[in-house]
C-alpha positions in Angstrom: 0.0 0.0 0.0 1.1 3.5 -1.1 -0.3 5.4 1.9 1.0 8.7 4.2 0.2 7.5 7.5 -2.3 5.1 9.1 -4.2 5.2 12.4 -5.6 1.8 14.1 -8.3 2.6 16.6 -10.0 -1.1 18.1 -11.6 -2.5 15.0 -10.9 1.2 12.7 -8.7 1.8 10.2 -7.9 5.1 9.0 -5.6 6.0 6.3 -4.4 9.0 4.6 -3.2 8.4 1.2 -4.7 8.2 -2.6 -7.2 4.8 -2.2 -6.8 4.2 -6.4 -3.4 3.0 -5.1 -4.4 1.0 -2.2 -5.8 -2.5 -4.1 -4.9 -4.8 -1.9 -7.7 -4.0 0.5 -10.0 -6.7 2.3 -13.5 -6.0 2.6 -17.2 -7.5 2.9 -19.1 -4.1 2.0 -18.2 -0.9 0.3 -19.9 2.2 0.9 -19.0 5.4 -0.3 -19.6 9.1 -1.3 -16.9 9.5 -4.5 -16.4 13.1 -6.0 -18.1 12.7 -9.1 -17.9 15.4 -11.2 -20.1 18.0 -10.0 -17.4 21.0 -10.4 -18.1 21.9 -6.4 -17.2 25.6 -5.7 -17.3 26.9 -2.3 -18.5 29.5 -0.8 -16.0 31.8 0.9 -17.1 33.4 4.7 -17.2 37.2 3.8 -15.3 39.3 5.8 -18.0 40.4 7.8 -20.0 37.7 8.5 -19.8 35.7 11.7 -19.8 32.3 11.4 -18.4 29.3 13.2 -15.8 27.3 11.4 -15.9 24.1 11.9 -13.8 23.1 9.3 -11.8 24.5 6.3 -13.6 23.1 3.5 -14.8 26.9 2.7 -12.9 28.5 -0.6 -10.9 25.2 -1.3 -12.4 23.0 -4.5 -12.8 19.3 -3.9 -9.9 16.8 -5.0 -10.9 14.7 -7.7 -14.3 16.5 -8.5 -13.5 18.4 -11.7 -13.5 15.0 -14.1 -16.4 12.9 -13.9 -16.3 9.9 -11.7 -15.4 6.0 -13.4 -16.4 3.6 -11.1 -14.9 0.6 -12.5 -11.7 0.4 -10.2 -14.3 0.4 -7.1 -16.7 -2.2 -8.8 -13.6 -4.2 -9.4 -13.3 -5.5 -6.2 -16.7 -7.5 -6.7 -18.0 -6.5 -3.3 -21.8 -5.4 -2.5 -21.0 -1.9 -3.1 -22.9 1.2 -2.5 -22.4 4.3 -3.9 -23.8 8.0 -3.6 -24.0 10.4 -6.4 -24.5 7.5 -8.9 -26.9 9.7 -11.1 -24.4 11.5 -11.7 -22.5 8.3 -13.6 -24.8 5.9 -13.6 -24.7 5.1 -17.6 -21.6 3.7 -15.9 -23.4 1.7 -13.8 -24.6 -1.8 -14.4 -28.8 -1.7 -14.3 -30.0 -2.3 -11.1 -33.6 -2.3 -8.9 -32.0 -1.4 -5.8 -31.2 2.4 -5.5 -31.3 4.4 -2.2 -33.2 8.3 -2.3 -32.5 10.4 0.8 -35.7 13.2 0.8 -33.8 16.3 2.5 -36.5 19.0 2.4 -38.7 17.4 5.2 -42.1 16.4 5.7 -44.8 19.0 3.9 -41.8 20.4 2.2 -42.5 21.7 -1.5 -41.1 25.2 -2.0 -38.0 25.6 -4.6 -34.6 26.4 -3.5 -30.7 26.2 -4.4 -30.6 22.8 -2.9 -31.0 19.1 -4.4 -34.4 18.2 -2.5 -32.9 14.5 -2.4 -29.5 12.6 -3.2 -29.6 9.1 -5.0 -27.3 5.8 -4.4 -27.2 2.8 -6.5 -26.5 -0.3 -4.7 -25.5 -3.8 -6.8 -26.9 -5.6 -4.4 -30.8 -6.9 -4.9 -33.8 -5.0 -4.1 -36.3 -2.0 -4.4 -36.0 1.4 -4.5 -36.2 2.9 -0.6 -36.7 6.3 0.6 -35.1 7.8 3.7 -36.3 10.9 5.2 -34.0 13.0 6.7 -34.1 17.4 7.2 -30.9 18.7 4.8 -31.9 21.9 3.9 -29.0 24.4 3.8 -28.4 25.0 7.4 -31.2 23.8 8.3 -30.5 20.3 9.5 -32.0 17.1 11.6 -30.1 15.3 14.4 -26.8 15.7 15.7 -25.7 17.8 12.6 -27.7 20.4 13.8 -25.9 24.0 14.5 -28.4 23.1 18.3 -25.9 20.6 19.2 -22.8 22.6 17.7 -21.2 19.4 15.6 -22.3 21.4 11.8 -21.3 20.9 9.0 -17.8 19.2 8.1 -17.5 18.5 4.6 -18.6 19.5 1.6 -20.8 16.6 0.9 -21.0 15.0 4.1 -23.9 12.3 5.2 -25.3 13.0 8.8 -25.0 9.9 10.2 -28.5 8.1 11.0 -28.8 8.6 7.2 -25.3 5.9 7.1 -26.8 3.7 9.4 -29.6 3.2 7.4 -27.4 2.4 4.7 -25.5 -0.4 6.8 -28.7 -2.1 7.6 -30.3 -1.6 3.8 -26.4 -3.4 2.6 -27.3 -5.8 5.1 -23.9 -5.4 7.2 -24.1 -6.9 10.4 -21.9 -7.2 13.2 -18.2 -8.0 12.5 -18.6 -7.2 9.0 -15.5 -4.7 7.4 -17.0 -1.6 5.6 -14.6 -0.2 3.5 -14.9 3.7 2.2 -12.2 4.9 0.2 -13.8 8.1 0.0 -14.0 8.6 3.7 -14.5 12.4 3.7 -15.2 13.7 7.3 -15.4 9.7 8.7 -19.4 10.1 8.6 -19.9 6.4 7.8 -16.8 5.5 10.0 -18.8 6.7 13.0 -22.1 4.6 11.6 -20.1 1.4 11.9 -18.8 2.1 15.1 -22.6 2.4 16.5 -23.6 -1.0 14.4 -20.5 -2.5 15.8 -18.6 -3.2 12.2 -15.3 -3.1 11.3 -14.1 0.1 9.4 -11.8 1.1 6.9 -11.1 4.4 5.6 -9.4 5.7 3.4 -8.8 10.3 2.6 -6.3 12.1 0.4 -7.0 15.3 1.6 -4.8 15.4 4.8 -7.5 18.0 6.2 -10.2 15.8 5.6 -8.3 13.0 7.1 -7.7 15.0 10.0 -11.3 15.7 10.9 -12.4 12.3 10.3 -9.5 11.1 12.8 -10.9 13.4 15.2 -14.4 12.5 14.9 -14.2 9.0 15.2 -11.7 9.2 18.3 -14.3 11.5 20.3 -17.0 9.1 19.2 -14.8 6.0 21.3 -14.2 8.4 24.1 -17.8 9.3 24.1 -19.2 5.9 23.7 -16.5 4.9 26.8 -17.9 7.6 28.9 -21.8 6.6 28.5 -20.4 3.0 29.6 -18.5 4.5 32.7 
């Protein structure tokens, strides 16, 4: 493996380096968010605005996101495989009955805005099209994400992570099972398999990224530790 550094937390993996180099990885499941083309451009804070910063995704472009996304290296691995975005490629795709739609605008919710009102994955596993209902609107979000709890936003394109959960149970990963994300992003579905109790690895290029997936998923140990103290 042709990786910077990796971190080994109980049954978590974490690695920063470029995943198209990392074949050699062993997996049961693979779940993912790739950059796939969508020419992100983010928003810079203005000098007067007060905002909290959680992270320093805003004014830097995403890795990997200005050529449209080839999946074939990913379904390569012949692995139940989801991935998010997949509209966005999916004459890429092999057909398939099974695709994932998270509804962000919330219950009642029909008014226009900038936003996608949902996000599509394709999964090439069996089964029907399932809907998951989760508030994503802008800064208005549901959950733990919410600017009430004071986690925000971390990434770009980041999952909250009930909505990754979901996705562990509709791939059918149980217990002891390794999820492998080589888009890992902020760690989002890291923190899912902690909570499922599945094995986890990770894998970020952007050494920012990496870092605030590395810290995310150690305060989610110490926290589960403390609720068991």
């Amino acid at each position: 493996m042709n990786a910077n550094k990796k971190i080994v937390m109980e049954n978590i993996e974490l690695w920063h380096g470029d995943c198209r180099d990392m074949s050699d990885i062993k997996c049961d499941v693979i779940i993912t968010d790739p950059p796939y083309g969508i020419k992100y451009i983010p928003r810079k804070i203005g000098k007067n605005e007060t905002r909290i910063k959680y992270s320093n995704f805003e004014g830097r472009k995403m890795e990997g996101d200005i050529e449209p996304f080839d999946p074939m290296w990913i379904l390569a691995f012949n692995k139940p495989t989801l991935l998010w975005g997949a509209n966005h490629y999916a004459d890429k795709l092999p057909v398939s009955s099974h695709w994932l739609v998270w509804d962000k605008r919330g219950k009642g919710y029909y008014g226009n805005n900038s936003f996608s009102d949902c996000e599509l994955s394709w999964c090439s596993t069996k089964g029907v099209a399932r809907i998951y209902l989760h508030i994503w609107n802008g800064i208005v979000r549901q959950g733990e994400e919410s600017a009430k709890y004071g986690t925000g936003k971390l990434h770009p394109t980041q999952k909250p992570v009930a909505l990754m959960m979901w996705c562990l149970k509709e791939m059918k990963v149980t217990n002891g099972m390794t999820v492998y994300d080589p888009y890992m992003g902020s760690g989002t579905t890291g923190i899912a398999c902690i909570r499922m109790g599945c094995k986890f690895i990770g894998v970020e290029k952007e050494a920012d990224y990496f870092e605030v997936a590395r810290q995310r998923i150690e305060n989610e140990f110490l926290q589960r530790k403390m609720n068991f103290a």
